[in-house]
C-alpha positions in Angstrom: 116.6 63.0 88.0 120.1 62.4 88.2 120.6 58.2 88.3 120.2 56.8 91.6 117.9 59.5 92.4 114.1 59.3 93.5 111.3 61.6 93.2 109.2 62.5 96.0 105.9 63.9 95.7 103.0 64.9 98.3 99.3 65.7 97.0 96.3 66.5 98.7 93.6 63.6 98.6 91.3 66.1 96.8 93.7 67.4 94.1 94.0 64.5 92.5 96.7 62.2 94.7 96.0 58.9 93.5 95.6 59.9 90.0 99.4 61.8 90.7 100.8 58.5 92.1 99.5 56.3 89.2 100.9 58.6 86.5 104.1 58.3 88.0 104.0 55.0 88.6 103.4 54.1 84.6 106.5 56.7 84.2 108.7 55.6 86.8 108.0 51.9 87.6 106.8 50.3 91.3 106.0 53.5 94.0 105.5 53.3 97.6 103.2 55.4 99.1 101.3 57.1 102.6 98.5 58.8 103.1 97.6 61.0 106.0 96.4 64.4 107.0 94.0 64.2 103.5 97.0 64.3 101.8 99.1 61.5 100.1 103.0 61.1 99.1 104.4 58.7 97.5 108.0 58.0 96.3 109.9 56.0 93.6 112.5 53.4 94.0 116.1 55.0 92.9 116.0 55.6 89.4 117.8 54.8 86.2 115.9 56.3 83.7 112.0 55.8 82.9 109.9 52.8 83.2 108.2 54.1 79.5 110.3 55.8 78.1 107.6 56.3 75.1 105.0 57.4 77.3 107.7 60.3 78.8 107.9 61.4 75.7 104.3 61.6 75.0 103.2 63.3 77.9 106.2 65.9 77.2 104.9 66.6 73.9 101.6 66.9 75.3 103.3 70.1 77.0 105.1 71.7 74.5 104.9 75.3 74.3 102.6 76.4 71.7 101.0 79.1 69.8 97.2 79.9 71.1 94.6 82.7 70.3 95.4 82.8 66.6 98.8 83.2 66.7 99.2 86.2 69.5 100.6 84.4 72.2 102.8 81.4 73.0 101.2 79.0 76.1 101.0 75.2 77.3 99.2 73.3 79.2 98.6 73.7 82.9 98.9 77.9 83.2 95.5 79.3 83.8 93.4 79.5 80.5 96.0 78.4 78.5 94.4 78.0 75.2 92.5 81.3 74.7 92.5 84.7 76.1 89.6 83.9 79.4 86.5 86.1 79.2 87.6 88.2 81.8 90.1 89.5 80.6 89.0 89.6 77.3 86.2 92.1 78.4 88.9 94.4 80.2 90.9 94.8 76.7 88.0 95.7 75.6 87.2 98.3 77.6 90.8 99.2 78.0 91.4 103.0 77.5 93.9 104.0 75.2 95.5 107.1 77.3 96.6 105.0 80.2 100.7 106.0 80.9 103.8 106.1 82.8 105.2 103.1 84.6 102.9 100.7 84.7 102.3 96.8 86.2 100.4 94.1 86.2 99.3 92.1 89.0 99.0 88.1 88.8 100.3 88.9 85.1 99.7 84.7 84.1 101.3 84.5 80.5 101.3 88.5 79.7 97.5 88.5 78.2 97.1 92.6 79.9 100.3 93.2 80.0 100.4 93.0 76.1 97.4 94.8 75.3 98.0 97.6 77.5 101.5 98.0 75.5 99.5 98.1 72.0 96.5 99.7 73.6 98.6 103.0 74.6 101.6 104.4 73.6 102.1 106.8 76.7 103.0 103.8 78.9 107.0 103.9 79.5 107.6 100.8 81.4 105.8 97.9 82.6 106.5 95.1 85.4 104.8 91.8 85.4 103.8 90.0 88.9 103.4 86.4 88.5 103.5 83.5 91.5 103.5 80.9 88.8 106.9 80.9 87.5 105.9 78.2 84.5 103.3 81.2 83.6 105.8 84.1 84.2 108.2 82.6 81.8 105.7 82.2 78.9 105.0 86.3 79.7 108.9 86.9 78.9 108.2 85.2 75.6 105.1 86.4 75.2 106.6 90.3 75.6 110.2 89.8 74.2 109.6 92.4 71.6 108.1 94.9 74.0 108.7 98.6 73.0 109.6 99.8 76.6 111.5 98.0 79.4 109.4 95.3 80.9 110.4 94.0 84.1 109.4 90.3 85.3 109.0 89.3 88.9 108.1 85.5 90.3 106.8 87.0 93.2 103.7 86.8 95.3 101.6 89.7 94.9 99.9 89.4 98.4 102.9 90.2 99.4 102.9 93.4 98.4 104.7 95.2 95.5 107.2 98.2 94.7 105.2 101.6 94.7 105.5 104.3 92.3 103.4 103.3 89.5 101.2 105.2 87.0 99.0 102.6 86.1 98.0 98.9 87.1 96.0 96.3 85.2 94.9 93.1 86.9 92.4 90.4 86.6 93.1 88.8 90.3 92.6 85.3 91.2 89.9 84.3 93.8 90.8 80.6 94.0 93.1 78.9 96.2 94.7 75.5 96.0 91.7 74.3 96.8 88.3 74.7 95.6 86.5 77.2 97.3 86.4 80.8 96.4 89.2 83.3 98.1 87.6 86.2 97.6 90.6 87.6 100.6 93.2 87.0 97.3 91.5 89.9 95.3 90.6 92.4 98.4 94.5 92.1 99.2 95.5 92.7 95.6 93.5 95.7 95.5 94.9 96.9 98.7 98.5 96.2 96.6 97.4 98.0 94.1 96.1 101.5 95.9 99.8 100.9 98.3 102.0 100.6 95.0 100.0 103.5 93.1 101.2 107.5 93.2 98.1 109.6 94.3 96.1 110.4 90.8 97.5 106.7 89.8 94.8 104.5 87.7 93.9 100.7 88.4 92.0 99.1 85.7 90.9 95.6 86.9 88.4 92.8 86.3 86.7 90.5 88.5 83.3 88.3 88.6 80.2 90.3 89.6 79.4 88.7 92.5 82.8 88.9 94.9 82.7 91.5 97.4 85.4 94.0 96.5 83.2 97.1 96.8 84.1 98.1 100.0 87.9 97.4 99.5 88.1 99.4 96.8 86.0 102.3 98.6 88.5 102.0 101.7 91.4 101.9 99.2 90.6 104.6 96.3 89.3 107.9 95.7 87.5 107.3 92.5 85.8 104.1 91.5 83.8 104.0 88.0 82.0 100.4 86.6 82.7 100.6 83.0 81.0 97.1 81.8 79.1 94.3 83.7 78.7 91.5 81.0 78.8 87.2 81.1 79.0 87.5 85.1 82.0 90.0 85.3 82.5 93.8 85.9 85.4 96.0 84.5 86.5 98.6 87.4 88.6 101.6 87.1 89.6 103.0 90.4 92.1 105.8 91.0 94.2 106.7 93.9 92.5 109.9 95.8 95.8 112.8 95.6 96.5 112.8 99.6 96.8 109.5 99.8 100.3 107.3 100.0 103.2 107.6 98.1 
């Protein structure tokens, strides 16, 4: 914050607002605040450098970048699982085959967990392009893949947007939360529908997901082939492949 400047910041009552407002009022000194539409902001005074300038420091250390999973990947705090390699996707490298090729993506790529297996799994992959809405995440993944054998691509992009078509293969472990709490199980169904639009006919998806969302249909509406290779610790590993008269 450049001096004389303020930060402004508006959180929803059930995220964690008042928490939010007194963390930055140790940081920052005296806040003012309002709260309506279940959401709060709240707003420092102009600034001139940190109430606590000790505690700043802190809490930055606190989210260094650092290396997780003995060693194999850098992450910090605050990116989905960011000390370990989550049990999902865990169980999809596992299952991962090792002939998967071409150009290849991932979808909701986090920190580059798939994204770097795939690229030890199989040698017939030629390129890869990582899809990541969380930009804090999508950095880490360029770290995480800077000695990557082919050309990897990274996009801060919102996969439920859609994606460029073309590809071989796509690995993806999709989200099914929302800023809120609830389950979004509408976030996966569109990412498979992504995924079959972005494929060439023949193309492979290899994804995870937990056992009980509802993505059967989708993936019937969307693909040609659909095979269950594991069910284990709530989750299912699904390979589905793009029937040959379909798309592009």
């Amino acid at each position: 914050c450049a001096p004389g400047g303020r930060v402004l910041a508006c959180v929803p009552n059930n995220e964690g607002a008042k928490s939010a407002e007194e963390d930055l009022r140790q940081l920052a000194g005296a806040v003012g605040s309002l709260s309506k539409h279940k959401c709060r902001a709240f707003w420092t005074a102009p600034l001139h450098g940190p109430a606590d300038a000790a505690l700043l420091r802190q809490w930055l250390a606190l989210d260094a970048v650092r290396e997780v999973a003995d060693g194999g990947l850098f992450s910090r705090p605050g990116v989905f699982a960011w000390d370990r390699v989550d049990a999902a996707s865990e169980l999809l490298i596992e299952h991962l085959p090792g002939d998967l090729r071409g150009r290849a993506a991932d979808l909701g790529a986090g920190i580059g967990v798939l994204a770097k297996a795939v690229l030890e799994r199989c040698p017939g992959i030629e390129s890869l392009e990582l899809y990541e809405a969380e930009a804090r995440a999508l950095a880490l993944a360029r770290r995480n893949l800077a000695d990557a054998r082919v050309p990897v691509g990274f996009h801060w992009h919102d996969v439920t947007a859609g994606v460029a078509g073309g590809f071989d293969t796509i690995v993806m472990n999709p989200p099914f939360h929302g800023q809120g709490r609830g389950e979004r199980p509408d976030i996966g169904r569109r990412f498979i529908q992504v995924a079959a639009e972005a494929l060439r006919p023949g193309g492979r998806l290899w994804m995870v997901a937990n056992r009980h969302l509802p993505y059967e249909q989708t993936l019937d509406a969307s693909f040609g082939e659909i095979r269950v290779h594991a069910q284990r610790d709530g989750f299912k590993v699904v390979e589905a492949v793009k029937a040959r008269g379909r798309g592009r």
